[in-house]
C-alpha positions in Angstrom: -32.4 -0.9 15.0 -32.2 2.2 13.5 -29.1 3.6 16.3 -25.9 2.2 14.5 -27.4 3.4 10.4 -27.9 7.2 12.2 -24.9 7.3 13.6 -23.2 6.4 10.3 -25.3 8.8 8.7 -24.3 12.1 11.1 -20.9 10.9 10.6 -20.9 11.1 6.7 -23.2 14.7 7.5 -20.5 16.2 9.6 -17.5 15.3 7.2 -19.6 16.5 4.3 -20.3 19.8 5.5 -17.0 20.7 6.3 -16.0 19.6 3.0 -18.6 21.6 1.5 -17.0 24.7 3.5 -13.6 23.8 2.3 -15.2 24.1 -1.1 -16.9 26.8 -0.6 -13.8 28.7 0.9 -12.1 27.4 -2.4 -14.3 29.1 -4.6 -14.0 32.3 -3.5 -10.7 32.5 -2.7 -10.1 31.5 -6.6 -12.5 33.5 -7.8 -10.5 36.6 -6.0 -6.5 35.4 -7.2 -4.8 35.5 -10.3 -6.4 32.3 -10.6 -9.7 33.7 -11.4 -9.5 33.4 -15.2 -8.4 29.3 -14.9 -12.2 29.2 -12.7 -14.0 30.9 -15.2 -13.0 28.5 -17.7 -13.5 25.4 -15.5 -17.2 26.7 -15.0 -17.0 27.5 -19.4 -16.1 24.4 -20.3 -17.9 22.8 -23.1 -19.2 19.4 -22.8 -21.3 17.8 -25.6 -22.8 14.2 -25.5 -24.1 13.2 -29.2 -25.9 10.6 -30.7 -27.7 11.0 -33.9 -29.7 13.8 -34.1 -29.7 13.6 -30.1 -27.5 16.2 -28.7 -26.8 17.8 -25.0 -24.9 20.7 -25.5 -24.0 22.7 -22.1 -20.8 24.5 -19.8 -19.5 21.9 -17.4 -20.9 24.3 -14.7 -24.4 22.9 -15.8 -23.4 19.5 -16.2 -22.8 19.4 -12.6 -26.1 21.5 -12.0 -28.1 19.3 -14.1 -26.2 16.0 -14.5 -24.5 15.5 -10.7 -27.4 16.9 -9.1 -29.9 14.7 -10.8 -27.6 11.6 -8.7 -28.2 14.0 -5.6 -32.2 14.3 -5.6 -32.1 10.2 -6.8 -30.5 9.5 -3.2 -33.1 12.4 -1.5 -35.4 10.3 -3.1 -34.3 6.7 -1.9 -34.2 8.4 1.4 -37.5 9.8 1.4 -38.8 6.3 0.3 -37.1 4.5 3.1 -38.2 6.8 5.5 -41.5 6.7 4.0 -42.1 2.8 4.2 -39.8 2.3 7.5 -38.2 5.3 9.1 -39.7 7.7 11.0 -41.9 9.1 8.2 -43.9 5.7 8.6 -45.2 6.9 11.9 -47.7 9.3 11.8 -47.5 10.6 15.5 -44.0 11.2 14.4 -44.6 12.7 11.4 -47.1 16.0 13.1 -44.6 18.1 14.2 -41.6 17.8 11.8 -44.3 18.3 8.8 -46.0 21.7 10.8 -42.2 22.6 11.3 -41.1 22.3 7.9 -44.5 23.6 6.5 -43.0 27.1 9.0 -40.1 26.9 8.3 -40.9 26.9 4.0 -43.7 29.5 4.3 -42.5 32.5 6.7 -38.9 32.6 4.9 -40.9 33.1 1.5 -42.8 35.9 3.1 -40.0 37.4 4.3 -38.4 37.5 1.0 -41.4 38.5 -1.2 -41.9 41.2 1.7 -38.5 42.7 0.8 -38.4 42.2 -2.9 -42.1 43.0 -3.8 -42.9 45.0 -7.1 -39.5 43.6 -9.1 -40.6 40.6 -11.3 -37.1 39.8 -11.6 -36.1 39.5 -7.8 -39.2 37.6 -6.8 -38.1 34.7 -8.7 -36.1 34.1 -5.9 -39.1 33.6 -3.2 -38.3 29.9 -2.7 -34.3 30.8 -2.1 -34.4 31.1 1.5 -37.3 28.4 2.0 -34.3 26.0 1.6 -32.3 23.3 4.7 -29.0 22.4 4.3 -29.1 18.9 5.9 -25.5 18.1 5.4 -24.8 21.4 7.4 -27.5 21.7 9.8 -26.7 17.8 11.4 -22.8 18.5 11.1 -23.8 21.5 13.5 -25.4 19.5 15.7 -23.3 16.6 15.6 -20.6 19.0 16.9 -22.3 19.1 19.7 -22.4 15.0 20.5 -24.1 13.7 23.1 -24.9 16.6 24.4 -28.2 16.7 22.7 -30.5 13.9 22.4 -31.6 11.5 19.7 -34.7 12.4 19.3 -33.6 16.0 18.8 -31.4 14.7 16.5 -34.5 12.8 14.6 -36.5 15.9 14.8 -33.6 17.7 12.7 -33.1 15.0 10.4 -37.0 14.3 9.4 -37.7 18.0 9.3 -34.9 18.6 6.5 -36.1 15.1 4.3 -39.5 17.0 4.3 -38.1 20.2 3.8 -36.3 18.6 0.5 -39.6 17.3 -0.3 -41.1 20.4 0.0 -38.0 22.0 -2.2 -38.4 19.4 -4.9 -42.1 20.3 -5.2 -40.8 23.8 -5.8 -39.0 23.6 -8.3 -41.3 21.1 -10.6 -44.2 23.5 -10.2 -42.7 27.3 -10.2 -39.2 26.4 -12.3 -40.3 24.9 -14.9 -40.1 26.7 -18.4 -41.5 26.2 -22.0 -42.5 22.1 -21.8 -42.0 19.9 -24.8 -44.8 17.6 -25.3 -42.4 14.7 -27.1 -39.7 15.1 -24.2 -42.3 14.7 -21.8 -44.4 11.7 -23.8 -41.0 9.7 -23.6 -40.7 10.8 -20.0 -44.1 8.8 -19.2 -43.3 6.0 -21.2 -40.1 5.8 -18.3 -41.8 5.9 -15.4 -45.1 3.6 -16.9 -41.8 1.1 -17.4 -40.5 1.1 -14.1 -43.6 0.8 -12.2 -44.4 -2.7 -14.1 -41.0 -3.7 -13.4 -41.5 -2.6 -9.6 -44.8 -4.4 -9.8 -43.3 -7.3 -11.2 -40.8 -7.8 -8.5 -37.5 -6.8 -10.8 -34.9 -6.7 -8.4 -31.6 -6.2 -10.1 -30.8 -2.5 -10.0 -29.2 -2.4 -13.9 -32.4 -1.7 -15.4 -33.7 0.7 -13.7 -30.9 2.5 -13.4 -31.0 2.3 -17.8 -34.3 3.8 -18.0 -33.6 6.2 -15.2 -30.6 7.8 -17.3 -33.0 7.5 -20.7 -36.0 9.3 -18.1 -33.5 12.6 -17.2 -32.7 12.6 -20.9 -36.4 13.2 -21.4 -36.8 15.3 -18.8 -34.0 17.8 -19.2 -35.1 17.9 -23.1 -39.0 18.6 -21.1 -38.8 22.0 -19.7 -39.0 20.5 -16.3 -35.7 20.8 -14.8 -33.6 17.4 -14.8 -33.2 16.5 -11.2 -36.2 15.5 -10.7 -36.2 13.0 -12.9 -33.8 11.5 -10.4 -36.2 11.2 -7.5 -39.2 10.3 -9.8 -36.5 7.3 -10.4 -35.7 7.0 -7.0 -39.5 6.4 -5.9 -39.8 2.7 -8.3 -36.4 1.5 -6.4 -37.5 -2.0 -5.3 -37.6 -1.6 -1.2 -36.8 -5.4 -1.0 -34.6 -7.8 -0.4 -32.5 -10.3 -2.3 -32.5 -13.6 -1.9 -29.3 -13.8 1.1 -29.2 -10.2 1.2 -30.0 -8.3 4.9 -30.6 -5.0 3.3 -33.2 -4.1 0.6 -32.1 -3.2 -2.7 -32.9 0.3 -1.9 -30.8 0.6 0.9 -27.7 -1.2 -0.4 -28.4 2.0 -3.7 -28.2 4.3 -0.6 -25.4 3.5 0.9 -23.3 2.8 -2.0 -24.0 6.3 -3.2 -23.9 8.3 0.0 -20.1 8.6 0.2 -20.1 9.4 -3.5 -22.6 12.3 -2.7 -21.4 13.2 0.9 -17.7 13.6 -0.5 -17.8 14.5 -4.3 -21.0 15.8 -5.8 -22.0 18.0 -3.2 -18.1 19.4 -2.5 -17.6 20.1 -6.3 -21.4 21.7 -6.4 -20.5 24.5 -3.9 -16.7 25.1 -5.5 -18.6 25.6 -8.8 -21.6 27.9 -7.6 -19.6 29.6 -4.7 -17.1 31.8 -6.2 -18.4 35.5 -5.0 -16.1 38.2 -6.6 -15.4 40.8 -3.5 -13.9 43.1 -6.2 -16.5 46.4 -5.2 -17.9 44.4 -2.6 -19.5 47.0 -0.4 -22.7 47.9 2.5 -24.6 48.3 -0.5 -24.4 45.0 -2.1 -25.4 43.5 1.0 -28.6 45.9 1.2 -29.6 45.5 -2.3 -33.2 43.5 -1.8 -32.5 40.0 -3.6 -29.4 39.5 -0.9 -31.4 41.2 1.9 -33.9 39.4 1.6 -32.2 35.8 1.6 -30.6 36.7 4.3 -33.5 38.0 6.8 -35.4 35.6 5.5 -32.6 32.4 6.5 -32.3 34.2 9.9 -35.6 34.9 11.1 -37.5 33.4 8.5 -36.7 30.0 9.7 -36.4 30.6 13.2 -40.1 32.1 13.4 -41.3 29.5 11.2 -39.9 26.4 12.9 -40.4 27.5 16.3 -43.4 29.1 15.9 -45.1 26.9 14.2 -43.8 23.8 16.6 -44.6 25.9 19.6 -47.9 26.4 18.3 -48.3 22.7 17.5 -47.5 22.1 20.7 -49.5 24.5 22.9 -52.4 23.5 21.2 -52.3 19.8 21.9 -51.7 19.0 18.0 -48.3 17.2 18.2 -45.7 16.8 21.3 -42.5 17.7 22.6 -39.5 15.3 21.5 -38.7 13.1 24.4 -36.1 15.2 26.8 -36.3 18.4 24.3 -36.0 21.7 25.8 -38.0 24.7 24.3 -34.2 26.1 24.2 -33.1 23.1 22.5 -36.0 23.2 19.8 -35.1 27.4 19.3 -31.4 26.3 18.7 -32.2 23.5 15.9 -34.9 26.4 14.4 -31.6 28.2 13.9 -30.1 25.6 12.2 -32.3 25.3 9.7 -31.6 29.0 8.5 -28.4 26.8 7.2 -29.9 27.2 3.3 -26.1 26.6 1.7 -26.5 23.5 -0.8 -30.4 23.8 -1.6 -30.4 27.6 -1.6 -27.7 27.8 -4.2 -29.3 25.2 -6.5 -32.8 27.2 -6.7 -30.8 30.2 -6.8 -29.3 28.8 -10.3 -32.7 28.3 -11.2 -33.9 31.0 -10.2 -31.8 33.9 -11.6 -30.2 31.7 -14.7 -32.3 34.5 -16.9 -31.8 37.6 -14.5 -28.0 38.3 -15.1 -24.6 38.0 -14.0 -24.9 40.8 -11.0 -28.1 38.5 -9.8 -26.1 35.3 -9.7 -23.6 37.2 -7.0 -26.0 39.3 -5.0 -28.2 35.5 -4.1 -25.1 33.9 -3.2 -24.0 36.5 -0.9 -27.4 36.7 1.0 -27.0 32.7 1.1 -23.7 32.7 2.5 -24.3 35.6 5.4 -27.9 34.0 6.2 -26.5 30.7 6.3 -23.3 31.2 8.4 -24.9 33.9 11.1 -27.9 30.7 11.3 -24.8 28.4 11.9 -22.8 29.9 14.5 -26.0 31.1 16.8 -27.9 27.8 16.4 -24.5 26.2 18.1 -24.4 28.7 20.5 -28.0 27.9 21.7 -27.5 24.4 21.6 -24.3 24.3 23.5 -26.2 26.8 26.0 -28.8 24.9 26.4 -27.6 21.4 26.1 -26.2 20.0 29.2 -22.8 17.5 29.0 
């Protein structure tokens, strides 16, 4: 049942994260051209929305941070419901070792960090940096690979990073939120006390709570708690039935509609707009400066050490079980994989170092990058060493 929607879904994974490469790519290779000052004013841009005394006033670089991102963590958050109510997520004996993994594969890469940065207030904002899976990049990895991995592998991956991005979203609604405004946040509650009565009350058309989703990240991004989340809080009152003559549920029709959109525009023009690195004085000592350092030990090893160990652990001591015809080479080479922060790791990056200055904003992004692409290229190795044709 669920064969033919994965497939589809790697498939859209795989092209995504080479797009978001490309993007990447494009960033810095703008970023260092003659071209650099048409970039900077791309990412400078003023765009104001008004009505009344209402105003949102920010760069466009935000507007994509805030705005475009809020549409991404709406679809984590359909996906997470879905998998919640009928995926693998609704199966408990399923559930044990992707949720010990992820709980690893969060905790050990913060440790790492905080280990490496400890005693600057200002670089341990960034704990949470390297705690971060890329999903779109970690499946396209493996989906290189074909059938020379199984499903359930595959599965494993896949539930693993929806947790992860469950655990990420948690994150940043507890440790990034700043200065709350009661009002914003009394309008917020009105929005979501309005879409649970029209969830309870069997709504099914999608207009309205769409409407009072776009009037709940309003609220929220006037809050103090960052806007995005407003998007899976939305997500979560999506009515996960059917239509009268439909075959999918409302929800998952909102899903796939959006997941090109995502897959192939939001997520592409996120990583052109946060990945443009500067390698003007690029040296060994940028690299060894603690905030980069540290994001990039704690990608590498972090992840590795927490999803292996703590799966192996599970394992050994009868708590979960092996995926069905999974190697322990096989789990090691997707434990890699995660250290593939990219997407995630850049967002809470932005959050994280938005007050700590412009030499901040590069340092993260080169620990990202390093951690993530050294986490890339060995996890394939593994795989394809330990995967037989």
């Amino acid at each position: 049942m669920f064969v033919k929607p994965l497939k589809d879904f790697l498939r859209l994974e795989t092209a995504s994260g080479i797009l978001l490469l490309i993007a990447a790519i494009a960033a810095m290779i703008v970023e260092n051209s003659p071209l650099k000052f048409l970039y900077d004013a791309l990412l400078n841009t003023p765009v104001e929305i008004k009505v009344g005394a209402f105003e949102i006033a920010k760069p466009f670089l935000l507007w994509v941070n805030d705005g475009l991102m809020a549409i991404f963590f709406f679809l984590i958050g359909l996906e997470i419901k879905r998998e919640l109510l009928a995926g693998e997520l609704s199966d408990p004996s399923k559930m044990v070792l992707p949720v010990i993994a992820a709980i690893g594969g969060m905790a050990i890469p913060a440790v790492i960090y905080s280990y490496v940065n400890w005693g600057d207030p200002v670089s341990m904002k960034g704990w949470a940096i390297p705690s971060a899976t890329d999903i779109a990049f970690a499946l396209g990895v493996l989906a290189l690979l074909g059938s020379r991995v199984p499903l359930s592998l595959k599965l494993f991956l896949m539930t693993l990073a929806i947790i992860d991005d469950l655990g990420a979203i948690i994150i940043i609604a507890i440790f990034y939120t700043i200065d709350l405004s009661i009002t914003s946040l009394t309008i917020a509650a009105v929005c979501l006390a309005i879409l649970y009565i029209m969830n309870r009350r069997g709504v099914l058309s999608l207009a309205p709570y769409l409407l009072i989703g776009l009037v709940l990240w309003a609220a929220v991004l006037k809050s103090g708690v960052h806007a995005t989340l407003a998007g899976v809080l939305t997500a979560f009152f999506i009515p996960f039935r059917k239509e009268q003559g439909q075959q999918q549920t409302q929800l998952e029709r909102l899903e796939h509609d959006l997941h090109p959109a995502v897959a192939f525009g939001i997520l592409p023009l996120f990583a052109f707009m946060n990945a443009g690195i500067s390698f003007d004085g690029l040296g060994m000592d940028s690299l060894l400066h603690p905030v980069p350092l540290g994001i990039a030990l704690g990608l590498f090893f972090g992840n590795q050490l927490g999803v292996f160990g703590f799966s192996w652990l599970a394992i050994k001591l009868g708590i979960a079980k092996m995926p069905e015809a999974v190697s322990w080479g096989q789990l090691y080479g997707v434990s890699l994989l995660c250290g593939i922060g990219f997407t995630m790791s850049l967002f809470i990056a932005s959050l994280a170092f938005e007050q700590g200055g412009p030499d901040y904003a590069v340092d993260d992004r080169l620990g990202i990058l390093l951690g993530s692409l050294v986490s890339g290229v060995l996890g394939y190795l593994v795989l394809k060493a330990f995967s037989k044709k």
